[in-house]
C-alpha positions in Angstrom: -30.6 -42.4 48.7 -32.5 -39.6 47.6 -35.7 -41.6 46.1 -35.5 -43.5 49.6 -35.3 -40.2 51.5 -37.4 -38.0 49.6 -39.2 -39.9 47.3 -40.2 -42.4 49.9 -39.1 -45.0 47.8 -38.4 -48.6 49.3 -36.0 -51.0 47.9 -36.1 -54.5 48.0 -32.5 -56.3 48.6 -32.6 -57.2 45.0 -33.1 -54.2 43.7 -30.1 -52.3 45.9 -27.9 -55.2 44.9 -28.6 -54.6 41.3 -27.9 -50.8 41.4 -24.6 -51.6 43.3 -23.8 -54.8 40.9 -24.8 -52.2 37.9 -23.1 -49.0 39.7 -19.5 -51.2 39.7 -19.8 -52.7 36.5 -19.9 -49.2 34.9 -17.0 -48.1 36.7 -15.2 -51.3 35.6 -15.9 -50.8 32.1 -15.5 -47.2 32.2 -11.8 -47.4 33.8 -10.8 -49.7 30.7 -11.4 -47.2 28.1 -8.5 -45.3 26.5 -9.2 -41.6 25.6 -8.8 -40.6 22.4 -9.4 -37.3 19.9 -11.6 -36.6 18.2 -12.7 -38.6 15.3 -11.0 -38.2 11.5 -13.4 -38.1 9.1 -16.5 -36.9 10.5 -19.3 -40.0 10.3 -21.1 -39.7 6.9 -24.8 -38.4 6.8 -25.9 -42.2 5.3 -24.2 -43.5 8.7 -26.1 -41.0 11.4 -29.0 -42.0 9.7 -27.8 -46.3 9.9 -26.9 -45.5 13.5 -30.0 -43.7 14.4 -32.3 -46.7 12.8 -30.2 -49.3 14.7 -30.6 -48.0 17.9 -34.5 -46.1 17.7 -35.7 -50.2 16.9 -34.5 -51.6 20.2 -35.6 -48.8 22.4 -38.8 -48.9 20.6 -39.0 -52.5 21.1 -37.7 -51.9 24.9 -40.3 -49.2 25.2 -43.3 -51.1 24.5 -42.5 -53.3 27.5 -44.7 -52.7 30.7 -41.2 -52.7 32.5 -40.1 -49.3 34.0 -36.4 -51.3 34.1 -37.0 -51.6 30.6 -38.3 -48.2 29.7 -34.8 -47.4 31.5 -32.8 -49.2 29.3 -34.5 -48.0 25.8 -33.5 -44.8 27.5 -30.0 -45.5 27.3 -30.3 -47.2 24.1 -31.5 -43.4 22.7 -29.1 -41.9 25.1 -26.1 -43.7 23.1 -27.5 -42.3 19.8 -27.5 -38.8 21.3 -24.1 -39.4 22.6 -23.0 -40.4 19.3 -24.4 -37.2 17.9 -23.0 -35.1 20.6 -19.2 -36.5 19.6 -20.0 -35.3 15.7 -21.0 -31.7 17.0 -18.1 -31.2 19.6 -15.6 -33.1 16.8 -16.5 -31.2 14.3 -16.1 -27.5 16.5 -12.9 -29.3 18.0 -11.5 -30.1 14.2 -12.9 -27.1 12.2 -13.6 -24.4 14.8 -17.4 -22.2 14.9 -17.5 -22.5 11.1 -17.6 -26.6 12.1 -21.0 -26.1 13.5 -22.5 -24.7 10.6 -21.4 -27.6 8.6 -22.3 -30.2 11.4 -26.2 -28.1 10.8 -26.3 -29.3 7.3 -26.1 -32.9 8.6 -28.9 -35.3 9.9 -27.2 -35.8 13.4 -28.3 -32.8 15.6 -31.7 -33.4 14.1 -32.3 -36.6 14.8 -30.5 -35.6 18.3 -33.1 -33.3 19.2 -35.8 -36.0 18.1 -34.5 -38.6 20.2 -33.8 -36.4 23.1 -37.2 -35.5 23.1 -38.6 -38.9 22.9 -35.7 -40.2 25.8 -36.7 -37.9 28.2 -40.6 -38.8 27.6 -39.5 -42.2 28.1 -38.0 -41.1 31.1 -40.6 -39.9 32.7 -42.9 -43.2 32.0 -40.4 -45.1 33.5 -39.9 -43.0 36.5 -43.7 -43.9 37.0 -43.5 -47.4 36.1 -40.1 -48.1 38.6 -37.9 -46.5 41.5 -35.4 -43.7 40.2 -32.4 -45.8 41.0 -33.3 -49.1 38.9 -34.4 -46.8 36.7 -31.3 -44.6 36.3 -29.1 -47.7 36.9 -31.0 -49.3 33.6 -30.6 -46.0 31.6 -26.9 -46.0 32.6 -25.1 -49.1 32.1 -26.9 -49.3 28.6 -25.8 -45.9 27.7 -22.1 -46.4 29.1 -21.4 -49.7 27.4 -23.2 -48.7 24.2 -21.2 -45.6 23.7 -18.1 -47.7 24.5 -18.9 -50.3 21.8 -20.1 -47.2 19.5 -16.5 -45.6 20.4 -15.0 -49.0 18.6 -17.0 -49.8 16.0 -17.8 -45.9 14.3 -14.4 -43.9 15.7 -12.4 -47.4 16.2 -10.8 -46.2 19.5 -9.0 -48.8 21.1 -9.7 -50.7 24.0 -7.7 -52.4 27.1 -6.2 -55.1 25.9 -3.7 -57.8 28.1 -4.7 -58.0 32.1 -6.5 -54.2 31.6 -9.1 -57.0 29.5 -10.2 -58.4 33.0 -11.8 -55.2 34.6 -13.6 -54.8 31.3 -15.0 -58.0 31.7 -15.6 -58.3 34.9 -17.6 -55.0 34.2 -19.6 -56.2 31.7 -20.4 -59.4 33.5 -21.3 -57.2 36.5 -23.6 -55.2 35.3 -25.5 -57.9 32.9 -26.2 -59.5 36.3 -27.1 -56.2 38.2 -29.7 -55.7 35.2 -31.1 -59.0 35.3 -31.3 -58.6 39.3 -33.8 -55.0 38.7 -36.0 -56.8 35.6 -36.1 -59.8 37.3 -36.9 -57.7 40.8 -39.4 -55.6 39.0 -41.0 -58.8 36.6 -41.7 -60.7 40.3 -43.2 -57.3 41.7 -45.6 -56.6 38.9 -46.6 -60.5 38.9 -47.5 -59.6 42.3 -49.6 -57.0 41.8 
């Protein structure tokens, strides 16, 4: 609503039923997550590094794209590895107290945090040029929300829903692989028309 009203943004039905589609799926996914503490042991340096390589090559592949949909999703891609990073700092403070942080400074992770932040929020800004704010932030989102979930179970091995609380999940995911296809797709047709 606000890059409509003062963005003067227009949104074709596509697009708004992709947000929506991708706006629910999140939700979905995000009400199947159990909380948990925080993580025992901290992630070794030789693993922020792993995890930092796995995820810069997608968003740099993601990135290259003429796509501002796309330059939205490498943003989430990076925005799961800063996430990732985040959780080691606040673990560590939440597990060892203030002399936690120094420790967590001696690491890779809130180095290669700052990097990536830095380069997310300059692909940010190309996307914003490239595509409307909301397919854009819809992108960013649903990549970052579902990544940090699958990060959450494969690095800290927090559980997930399991039984009947496994249909939201899907449904979720389902939902917002269509919304996401909907924006590309939306945005692929536009710049074929232009």
């Amino acid at each position: 609503m606000i890059g409509h009203r003062w963005l003067g943004e227009r949104f074709a039905r596509i697009e708004l039923a992709g947000v929506i589609l991708l706006a629910v799926g999140g939700v979905l996914v995000a009400s199947t997550v159990i909380s948990a503490g925080a993580a025992q042991p901290p992630l070794a340096d030789g693993t922020e590094v792993l995890v930092a390589f796995a995820l810069v090559l997608p968003a740099a592949l993601l990135a290259r794209l003429r796509s501002g949909v796309f330059k939205g999703a490498a943003v989430g891609t990076l925005f799961v590895a800063t996430g990732i990073f985040t959780k080691e700092i606040a673990d560590r403070f939440v597990r060892d107290g203030p002399i936690g942080l120094l420790h967590v400074a001696l690491t890779p992770g809130p180095w290669l945090m700052v990097v990536l932040s830095v380069w997310s929020l300059s692909l940010l800004q190309h996307a914003f040029a490239r595509a409307n704010a909301a397919s854009v932030s819809a992108a960013s989102t649903a990549v970052s929300a579902n990544g940090l979930i699958v990060a959450g179970v494969v690095l800290y091995h927090e559980p997930l829903a399991h039984g009947a609380a496994l249909v939201p999940l899907l449904a979720g995911i389902v939902l917002a692989g269509v919304g996401a296809v909907a924006l590309a797709g939306s945005e692929l047709y536009a710049l074929r028309k232009a």
